[in-house]
TORVEX-687070 format. One line per field, with one value per residue (C-alpha): z, y, x. Coordinates in Angstrom, 1 decimal, padded with zeros to 4 digits. Each point is the difference from the previous one (the first is absolute). Example, Ala and Ser with C-alpha at 12.3 -4.5 7.8 and 13.67 -1.06 7.14 Angstrom:
# residues 2
w c(007.8 | -000.7)
v c(-004.5 | 003.4)
u c(012.3 | 001.4)
//
This chain:
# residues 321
w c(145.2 | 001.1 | -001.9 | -003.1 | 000.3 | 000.4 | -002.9 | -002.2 | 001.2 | -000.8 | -003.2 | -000.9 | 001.2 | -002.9 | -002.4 | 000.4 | 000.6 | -003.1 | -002.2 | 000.8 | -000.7 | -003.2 | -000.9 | 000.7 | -002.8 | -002.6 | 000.6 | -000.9 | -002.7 | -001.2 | 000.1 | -001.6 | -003.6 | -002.4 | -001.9 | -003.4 | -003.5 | 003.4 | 000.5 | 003.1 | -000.8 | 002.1 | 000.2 | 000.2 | 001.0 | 003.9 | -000.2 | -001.2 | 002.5 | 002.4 | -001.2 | 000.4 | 003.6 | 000.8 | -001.5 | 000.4 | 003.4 | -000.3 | 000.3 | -003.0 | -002.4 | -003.5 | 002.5 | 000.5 | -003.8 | -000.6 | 002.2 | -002.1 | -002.8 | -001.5 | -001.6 | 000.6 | -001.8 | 003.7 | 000.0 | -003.9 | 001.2 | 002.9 | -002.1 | -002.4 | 001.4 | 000.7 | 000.0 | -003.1 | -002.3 | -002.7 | -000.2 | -003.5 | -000.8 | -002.3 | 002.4 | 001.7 | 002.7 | 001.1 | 002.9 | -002.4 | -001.8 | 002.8 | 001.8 | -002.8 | 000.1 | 003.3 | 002.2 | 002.9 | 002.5 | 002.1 | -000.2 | -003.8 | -000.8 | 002.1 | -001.2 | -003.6 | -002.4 | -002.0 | -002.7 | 002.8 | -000.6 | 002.9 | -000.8 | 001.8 | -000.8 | -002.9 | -002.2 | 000.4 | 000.0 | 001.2 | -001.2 | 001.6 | -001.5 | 000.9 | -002.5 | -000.9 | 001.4 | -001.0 | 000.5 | -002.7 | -000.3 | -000.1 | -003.4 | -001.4 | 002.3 | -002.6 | -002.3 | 003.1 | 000.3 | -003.8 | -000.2 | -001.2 | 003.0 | -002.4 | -000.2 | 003.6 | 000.5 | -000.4 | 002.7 | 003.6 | 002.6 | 001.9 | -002.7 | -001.6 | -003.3 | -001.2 | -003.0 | -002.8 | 001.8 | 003.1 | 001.3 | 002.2 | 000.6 | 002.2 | 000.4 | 002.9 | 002.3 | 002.6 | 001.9 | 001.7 | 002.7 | 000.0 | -001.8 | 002.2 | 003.9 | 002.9 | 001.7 | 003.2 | 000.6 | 002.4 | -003.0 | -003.1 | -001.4 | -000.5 | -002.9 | -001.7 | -002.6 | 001.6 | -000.6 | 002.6 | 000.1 | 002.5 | -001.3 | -003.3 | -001.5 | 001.9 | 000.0 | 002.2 | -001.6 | 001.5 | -001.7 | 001.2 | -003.3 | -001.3 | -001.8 | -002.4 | -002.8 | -000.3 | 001.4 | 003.0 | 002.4 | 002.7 | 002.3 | 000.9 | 001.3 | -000.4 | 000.6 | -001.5 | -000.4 | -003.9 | -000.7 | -003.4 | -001.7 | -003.4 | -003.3 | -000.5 | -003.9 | -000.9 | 003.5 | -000.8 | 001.3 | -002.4 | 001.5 | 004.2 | 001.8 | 003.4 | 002.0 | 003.1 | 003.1 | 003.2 | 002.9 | 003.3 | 000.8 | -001.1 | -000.2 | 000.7 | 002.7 | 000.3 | -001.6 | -003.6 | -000.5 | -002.6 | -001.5 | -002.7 | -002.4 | -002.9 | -002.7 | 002.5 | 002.4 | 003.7 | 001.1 | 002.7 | 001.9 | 002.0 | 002.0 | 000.2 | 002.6 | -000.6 | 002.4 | -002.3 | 000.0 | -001.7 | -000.1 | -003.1 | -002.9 | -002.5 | -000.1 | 003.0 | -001.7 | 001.5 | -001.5 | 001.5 | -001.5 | -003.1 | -001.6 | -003.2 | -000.7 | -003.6 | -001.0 | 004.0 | 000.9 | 002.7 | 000.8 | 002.6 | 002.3 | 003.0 | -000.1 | 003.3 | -001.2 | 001.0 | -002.0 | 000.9 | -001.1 | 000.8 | -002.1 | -000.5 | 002.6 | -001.4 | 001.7 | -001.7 | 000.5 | -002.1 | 001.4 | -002.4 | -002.5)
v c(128.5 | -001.5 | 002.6 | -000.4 | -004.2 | 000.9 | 002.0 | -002.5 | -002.7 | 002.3 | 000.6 | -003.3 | -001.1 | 002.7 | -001.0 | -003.4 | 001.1 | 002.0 | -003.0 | -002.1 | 002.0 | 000.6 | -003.8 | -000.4 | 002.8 | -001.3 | -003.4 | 001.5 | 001.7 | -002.9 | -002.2 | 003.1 | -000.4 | 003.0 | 000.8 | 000.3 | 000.2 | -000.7 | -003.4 | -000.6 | -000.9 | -002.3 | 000.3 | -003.6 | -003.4 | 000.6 | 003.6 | -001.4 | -003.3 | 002.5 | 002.7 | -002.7 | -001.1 | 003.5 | 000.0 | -003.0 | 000.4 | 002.9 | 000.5 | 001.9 | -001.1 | 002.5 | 002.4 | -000.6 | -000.3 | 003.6 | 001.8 | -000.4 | 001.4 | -002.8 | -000.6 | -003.7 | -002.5 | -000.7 | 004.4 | -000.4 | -002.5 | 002.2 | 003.1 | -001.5 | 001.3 | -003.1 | 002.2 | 001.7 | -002.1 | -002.2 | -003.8 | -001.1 | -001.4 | 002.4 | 003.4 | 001.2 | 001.2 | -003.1 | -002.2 | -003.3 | 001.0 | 001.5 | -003.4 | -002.0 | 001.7 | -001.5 | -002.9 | -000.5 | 001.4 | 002.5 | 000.5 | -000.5 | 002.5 | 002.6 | -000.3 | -000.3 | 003.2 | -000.1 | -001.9 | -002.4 | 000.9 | 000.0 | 001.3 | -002.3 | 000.6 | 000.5 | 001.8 | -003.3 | 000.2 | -002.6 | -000.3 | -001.6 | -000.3 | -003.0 | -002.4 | 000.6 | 001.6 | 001.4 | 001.4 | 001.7 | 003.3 | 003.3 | 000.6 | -002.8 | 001.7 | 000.5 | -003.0 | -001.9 | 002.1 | -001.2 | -003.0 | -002.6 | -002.6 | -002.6 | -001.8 | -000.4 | -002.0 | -003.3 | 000.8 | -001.9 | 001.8 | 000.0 | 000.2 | 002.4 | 000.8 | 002.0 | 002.6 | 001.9 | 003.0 | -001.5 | 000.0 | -002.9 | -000.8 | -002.0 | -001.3 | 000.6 | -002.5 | 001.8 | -002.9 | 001.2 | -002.7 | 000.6 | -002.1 | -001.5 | 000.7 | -001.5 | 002.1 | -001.9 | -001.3 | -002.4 | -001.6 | -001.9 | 000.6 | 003.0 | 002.1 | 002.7 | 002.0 | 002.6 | 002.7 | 000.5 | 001.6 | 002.9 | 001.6 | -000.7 | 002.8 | -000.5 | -002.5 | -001.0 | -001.4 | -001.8 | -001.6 | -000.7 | 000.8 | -001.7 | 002.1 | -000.9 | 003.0 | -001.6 | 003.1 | 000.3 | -002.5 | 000.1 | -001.0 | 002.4 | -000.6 | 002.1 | 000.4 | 003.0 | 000.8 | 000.6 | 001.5 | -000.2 | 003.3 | 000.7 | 001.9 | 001.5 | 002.2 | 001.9 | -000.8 | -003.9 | -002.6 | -001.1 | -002.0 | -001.0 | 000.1 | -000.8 | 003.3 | -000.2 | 000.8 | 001.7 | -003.1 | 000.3 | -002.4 | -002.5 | -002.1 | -003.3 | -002.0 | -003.7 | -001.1 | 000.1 | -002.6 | 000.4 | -001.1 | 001.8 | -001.5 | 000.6 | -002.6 | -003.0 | 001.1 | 001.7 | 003.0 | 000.7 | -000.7 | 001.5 | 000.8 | 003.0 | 000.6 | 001.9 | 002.1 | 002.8 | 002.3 | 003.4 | 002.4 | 002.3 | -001.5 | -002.5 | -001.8 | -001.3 | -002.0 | -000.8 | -001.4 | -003.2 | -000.1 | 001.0 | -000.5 | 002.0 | -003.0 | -000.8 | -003.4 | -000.7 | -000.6 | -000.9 | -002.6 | -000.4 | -002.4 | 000.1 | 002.4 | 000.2 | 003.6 | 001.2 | 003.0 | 002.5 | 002.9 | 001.9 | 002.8 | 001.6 | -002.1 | -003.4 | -001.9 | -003.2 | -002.4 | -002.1 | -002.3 | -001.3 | 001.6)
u c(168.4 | -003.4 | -001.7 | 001.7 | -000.5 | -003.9 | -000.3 | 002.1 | -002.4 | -002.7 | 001.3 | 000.3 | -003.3 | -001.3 | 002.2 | -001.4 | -003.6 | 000.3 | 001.9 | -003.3 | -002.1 | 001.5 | 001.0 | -003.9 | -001.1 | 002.5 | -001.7 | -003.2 | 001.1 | 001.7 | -002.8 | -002.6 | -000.5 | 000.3 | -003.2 | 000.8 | -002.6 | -002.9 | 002.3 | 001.9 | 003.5 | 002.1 | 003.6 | 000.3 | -001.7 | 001.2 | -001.7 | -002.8 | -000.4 | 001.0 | -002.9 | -003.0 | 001.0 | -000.7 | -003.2 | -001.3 | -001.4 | -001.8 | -003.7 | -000.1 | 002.5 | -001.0 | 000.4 | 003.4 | 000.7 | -002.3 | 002.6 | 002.6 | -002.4 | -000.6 | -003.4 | -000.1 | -002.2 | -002.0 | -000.4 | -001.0 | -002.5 | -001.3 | -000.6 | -002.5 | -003.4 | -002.3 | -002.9 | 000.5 | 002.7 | -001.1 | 000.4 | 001.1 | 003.4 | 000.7 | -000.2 | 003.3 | -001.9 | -002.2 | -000.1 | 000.3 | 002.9 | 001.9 | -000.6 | 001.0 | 003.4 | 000.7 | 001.5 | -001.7 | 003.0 | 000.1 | 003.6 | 000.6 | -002.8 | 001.1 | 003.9 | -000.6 | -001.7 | -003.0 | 001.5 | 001.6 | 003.2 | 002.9 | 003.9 | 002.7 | 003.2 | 002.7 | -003.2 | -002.1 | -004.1 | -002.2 | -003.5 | -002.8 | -003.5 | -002.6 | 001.4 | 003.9 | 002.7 | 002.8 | 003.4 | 002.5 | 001.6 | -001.5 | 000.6 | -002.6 | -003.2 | -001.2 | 000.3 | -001.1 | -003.2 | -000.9 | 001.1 | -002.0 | -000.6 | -001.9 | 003.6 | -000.3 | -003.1 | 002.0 | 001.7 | -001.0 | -000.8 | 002.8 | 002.3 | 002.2 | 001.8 | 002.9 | -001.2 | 001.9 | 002.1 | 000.9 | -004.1 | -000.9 | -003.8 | -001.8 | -003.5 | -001.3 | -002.0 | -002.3 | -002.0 | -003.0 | -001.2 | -003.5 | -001.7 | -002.2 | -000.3 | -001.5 | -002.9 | 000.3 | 003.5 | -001.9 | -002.1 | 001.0 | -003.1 | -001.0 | 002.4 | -000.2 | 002.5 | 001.9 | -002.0 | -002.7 | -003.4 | -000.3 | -003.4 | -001.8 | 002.6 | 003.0 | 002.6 | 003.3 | 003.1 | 002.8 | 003.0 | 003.7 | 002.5 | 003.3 | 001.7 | 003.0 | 000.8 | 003.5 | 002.1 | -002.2 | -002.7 | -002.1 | -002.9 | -002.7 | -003.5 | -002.8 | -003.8 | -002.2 | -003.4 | -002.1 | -003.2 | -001.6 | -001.1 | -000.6 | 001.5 | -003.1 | -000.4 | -002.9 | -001.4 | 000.3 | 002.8 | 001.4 | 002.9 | 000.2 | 003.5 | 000.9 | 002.0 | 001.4 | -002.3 | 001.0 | -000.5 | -001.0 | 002.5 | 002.1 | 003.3 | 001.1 | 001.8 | 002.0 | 003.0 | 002.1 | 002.8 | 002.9 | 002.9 | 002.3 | 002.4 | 002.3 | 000.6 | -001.7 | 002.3 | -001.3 | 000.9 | -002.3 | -003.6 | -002.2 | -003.7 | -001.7 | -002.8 | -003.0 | -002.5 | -001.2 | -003.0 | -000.6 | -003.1 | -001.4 | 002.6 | -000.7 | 002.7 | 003.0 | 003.0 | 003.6 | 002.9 | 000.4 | 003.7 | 001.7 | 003.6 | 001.8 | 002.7 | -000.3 | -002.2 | -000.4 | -003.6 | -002.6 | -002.6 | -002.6 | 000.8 | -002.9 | -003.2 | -002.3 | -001.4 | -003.9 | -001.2 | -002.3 | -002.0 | -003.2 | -001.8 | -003.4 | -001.1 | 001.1 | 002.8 | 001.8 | 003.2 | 002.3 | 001.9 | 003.3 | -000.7)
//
């Protein structure tokens, strides 16, 4: 009789390991997107929300995305060859037009596809490009692709609009606080913008964004380092750019207030603390927060941040930028 309660017990203990273990993968696969067209597709807004908790952490977040096959608009953006690639507007394959494709976010770029595009349920895309975005259903791609966004320009930033088929579109508004910075936080005097000298060549940037694309916002700080080459033709430069340059270090440390809201109304606020260094990369950036409730959006509340990079033997600082 005792051997036959142990194994029951046993049994059960499985059964239960084994149910667990189970709920745990049908969570996952709940919350995993389906790649469809090189677009993940969300079952639903909770699958979604779910899917970018997940993510959001990680060190490498396009990594995340490019194991589901995607080929995400922060990949796209990594494949162009700095070395070799062109820098006009006009080539597919060029640094400049790759960049101007993008929002500065981490987690947007990685989740969205080269033509920022995102599938969340009931056959529903949303498009994200630096100056509108856009939801509608999957049948319009491609009138949304062509459409003619000189309409738009009286829109606000921060505003949206209802179009012809059910298309909504809203004007983004990406702040970028970095127009001026304080070299020494301990002097009033002495300013500069918030780009900073490293060598004669080489530059250091440092911004905190706000970003409100109407379906999705966030917070992210960033510092990266520039050097300026040339386009040369013939053997002559013809045109100079600034690519991003491998640092021996840098990052940032102090403090980044917010506060979110929907229609004036609060929904949340919040600090995040900063102690960051990297070595050989050009750029470190973190998502400070970020939200995908429709028309809800952040604002800075407190910044106490110190950036810092060194390269080719130069070494800079901006404080606030």
């Amino acid at each position: 009789m005792k051997t036959f309660k142990v194994v029951i017990t046993s049994s059960m203990l499985l059964l239960a390991s084994c149910s667990t273990n189970n709920d745990e993968v049908l969570k996952t696969q709940a919350s995993s997107p389906k790649l469809e067209e090189n677009r993940l597709a969300f079952q639903n807004q909770n699958t979604f929300f779910k899917y970018l908790e997940e993510i959001s952490t990680s060190a490498d977040i396009a990594n995340e995305t490019g194991k589901l096959g995607l080929v995400s608009m922060a990949t796209r953006y990594r494949m162009v060859d700095v070395k070799t690639a062109r820098f006009t507007e006009s080539d597919t394959n060029s640094i400049s037009f790759v960049d101007s494709l993008r929002i500065p976010d981490p987690l947007l770029n990685a989740i969205i596809n080269e033509k920022g595009e995102v599938e969340i349920g009931n056959d529903t895309i949303y498009r994200f490009t630096p100056t509108f975005s856009y939801r509608y259903h999957k049948s319009l791609a491609k009138y949304v692709e062509t459409l003619d966004t000189s309409s738009l320009k009286s829109l606000k930033k921060g505003e949206g609009i209802g179009l012809e088929n059910g298309v909504y579109a809203f004007r983004n508004q990406i702040q970028e606080y970095s127009d001026k910075a304080l070299i020494n936080p301990e002097s009033n005097a002495a300013r500069t913008e918030a780009t900073a000298p490293l060598t004669g060549n080489t530059r250091m940037n440092a911004a905190v964004f706000v970003v409100f694309a109407g379906f999705y916002s966030s917070v992210v700080i960033n510092t990266k380092v520039e050097r300026e080459k040339c386009n040369y033709i013939f053997g002559s430069c013809v045109s100079r750019y600034w690519a991003a340059e491998n640092a021996s270090n840098l990052g940032y440390n102090g403090t980044v207030s917010y506060s979110r809201s929907t229609a004036g109304v609060l929904n949340e606020s919040g600090s995040k603390n900063y102690n960051r260094i990297e070595y050989n990369r050009s750029s470190v950036e973190d998502l400070v927060a970020y939200n995908a409730t429709f028309l809800s959006r952040y604002e800075i509340t407190y910044r106490d941040t110190y950036h810092f990079a060194s390269a080719n033997g130069g070494t800079n600082s901006i404080y606030n930028p």
